[in-house]
Structures are given as C-alpha cells and as structure tokens.
C-alpha positions as CSV (number, residue, x, y, z in Angstrom):
1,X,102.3,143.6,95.0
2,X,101.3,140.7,97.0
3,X,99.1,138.2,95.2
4,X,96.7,136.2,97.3
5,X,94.4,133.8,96.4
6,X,91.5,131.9,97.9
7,X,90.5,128.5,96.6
8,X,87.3,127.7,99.3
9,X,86.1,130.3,102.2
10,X,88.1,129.7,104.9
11,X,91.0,131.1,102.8
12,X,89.9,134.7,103.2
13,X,90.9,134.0,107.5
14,X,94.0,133.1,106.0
15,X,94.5,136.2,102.8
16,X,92.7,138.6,106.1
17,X,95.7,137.7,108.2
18,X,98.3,138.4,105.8
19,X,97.0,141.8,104.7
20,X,96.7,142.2,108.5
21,X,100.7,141.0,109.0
22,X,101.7,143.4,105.9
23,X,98.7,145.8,105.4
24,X,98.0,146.7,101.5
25,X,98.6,149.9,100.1
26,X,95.1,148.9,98.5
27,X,93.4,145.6,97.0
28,X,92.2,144.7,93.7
29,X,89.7,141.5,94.0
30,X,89.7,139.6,91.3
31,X,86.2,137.7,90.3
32,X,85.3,134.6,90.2
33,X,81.9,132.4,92.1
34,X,83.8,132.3,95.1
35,X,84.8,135.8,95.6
36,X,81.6,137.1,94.9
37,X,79.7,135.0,97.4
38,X,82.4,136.3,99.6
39,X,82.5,139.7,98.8
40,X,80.5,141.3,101.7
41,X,83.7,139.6,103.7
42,X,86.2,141.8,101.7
43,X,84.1,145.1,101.7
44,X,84.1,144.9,105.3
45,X,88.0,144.1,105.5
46,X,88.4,146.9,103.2
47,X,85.9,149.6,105.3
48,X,87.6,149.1,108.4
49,X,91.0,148.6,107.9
50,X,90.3,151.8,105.4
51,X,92.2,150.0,102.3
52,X,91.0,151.5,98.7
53,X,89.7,148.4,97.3
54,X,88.7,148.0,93.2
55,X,86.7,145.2,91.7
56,X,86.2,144.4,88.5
57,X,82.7,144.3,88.1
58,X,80.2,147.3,88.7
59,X,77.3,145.9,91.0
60,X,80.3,145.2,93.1
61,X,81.1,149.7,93.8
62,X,77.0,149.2,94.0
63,X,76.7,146.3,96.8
64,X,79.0,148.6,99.1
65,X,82.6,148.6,97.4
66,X,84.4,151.5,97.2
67,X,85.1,151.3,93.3
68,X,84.9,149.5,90.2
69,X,86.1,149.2,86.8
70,X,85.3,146.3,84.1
71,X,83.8,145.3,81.4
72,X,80.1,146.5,80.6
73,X,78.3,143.5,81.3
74,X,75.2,144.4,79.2
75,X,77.2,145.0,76.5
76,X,79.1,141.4,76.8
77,X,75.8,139.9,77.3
78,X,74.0,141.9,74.4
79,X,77.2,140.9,72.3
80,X,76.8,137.1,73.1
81,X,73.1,137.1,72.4
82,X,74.0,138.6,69.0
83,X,76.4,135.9,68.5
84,X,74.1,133.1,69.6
85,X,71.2,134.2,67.0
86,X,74.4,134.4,64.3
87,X,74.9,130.2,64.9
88,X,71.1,129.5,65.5
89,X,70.9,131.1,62.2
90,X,73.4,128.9,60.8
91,X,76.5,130.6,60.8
92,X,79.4,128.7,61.9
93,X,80.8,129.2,65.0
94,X,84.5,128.6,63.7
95,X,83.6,131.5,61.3
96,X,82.3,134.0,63.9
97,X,85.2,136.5,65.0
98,X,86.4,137.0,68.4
99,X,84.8,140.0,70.1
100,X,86.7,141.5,73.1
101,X,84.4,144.4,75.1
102,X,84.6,148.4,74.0
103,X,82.8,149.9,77.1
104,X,84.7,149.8,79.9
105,X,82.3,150.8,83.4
106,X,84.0,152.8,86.3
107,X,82.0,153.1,89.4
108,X,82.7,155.1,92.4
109,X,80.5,154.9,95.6
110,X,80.7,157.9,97.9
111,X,78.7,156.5,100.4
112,X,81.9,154.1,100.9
113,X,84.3,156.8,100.7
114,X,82.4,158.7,103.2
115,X,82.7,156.3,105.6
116,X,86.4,155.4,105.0
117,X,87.6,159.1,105.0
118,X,88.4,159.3,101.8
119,X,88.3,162.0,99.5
120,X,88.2,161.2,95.7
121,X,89.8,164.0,93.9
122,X,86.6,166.0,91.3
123,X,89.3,164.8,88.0
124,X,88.5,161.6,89.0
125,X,85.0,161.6,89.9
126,X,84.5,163.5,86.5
127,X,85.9,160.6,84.5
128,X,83.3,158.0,86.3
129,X,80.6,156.5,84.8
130,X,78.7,156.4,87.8
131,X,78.9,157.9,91.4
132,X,77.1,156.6,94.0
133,X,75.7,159.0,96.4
C-alpha cells in the first residue's frame, strides 16, 4: 500500500510520478472537492498506464472510471432530507439518532475495461449494481 495524498493540483505531477517510480498494483481515489475536479487527471493515469482504479462514488465508474463502490447517494440525501423535516418539525437534533448508509452502489464500466484490456470475471459483473456498456 502506498498512500498518497494531494492537498492543491499540482500535487497529482507529484503522486503521477511516484506511481510512475513504483507503479500500483491498482489505485483507490479517495474523495474529496479536489479530487473530483481532478478526476479526469486520474482516469487518464489510470487508462494508460492500465492500473484498475476504484472510486468511491458512482458517477465517478459513469464519468469514465473503471469502477466504483460507495455509498448510495440518493439514499444519504433522501435520509438527510428526512432528518431535516424531523428538526424543522421540532425535534431536537441532540435527540435524532445517527444514521450510517444501508445501500452500498458498485458500478462497473466496460467501456473502460474495454479499452484497458481487462476482463472482469461474469461472478463479478453479476454482483454489480450497474454495468456500463
């Protein structure tokens, strides 16, 4: 495992030249504002250096990653719009419980795979979510 992080956007030069100097067996991105605006960056990396690459969110496996697997983000979203009503109804937030998500979404894009060579074994496509043709 070799963590690297990127704090502003030249730091992907920098996390692109390690991987380069020791090349991943694959990469995990983690999200956050910065990686997202920089993702396009990363799925290119990924495509021609032909590293499996996972990302936690699934319009990521849908903007041109290879895969995904997070959190539903409707459901998050549906779940803090229900909580939201709860306090503007008067609840107390104090008293409202701690929800973690239930539906977890794993996208795979073939399109991606295609072009990287790889194949994705049919047990795996069968436990996805989506597949991206």
């Amino acid at each position: 495992m070799q963590p690297l992080g990127v704090r502003e956007p030249n730091d992907f030069n920098e996390t692109f030249a390690a991987m380069n100097r020791e090349m991943p067996d694959a990469i995990l991105m983690v999200t956050d504002s910065l990686t997202l605006l920089n993702r396009k960056r990363v799925f290119d990396f990924a495509l021609e250096h032909k590293v499996p690459a996972i990302y936690e969110q699934d319009f990521m496996a849908r903007d041109g990653g290879l895969m995904s697997y997070g959190a539903d983000a409707r459901e998050s979203f549906d779940r803090a719009a229900d909580l939201a009503a709860r306090i503007f109804q008067g609840a107390k937030p104090a008293d409202l419980p701690v929800e973690i998500p239930t539906h977890y979404l794993f996208v795979i894009n073939m399109k991606t795979a295609k072009a990287m060579n790889f194949a994705i074994p049919n047990n795996v496509l069968s436990l996805a979510d989506e597949v991206i043709e």
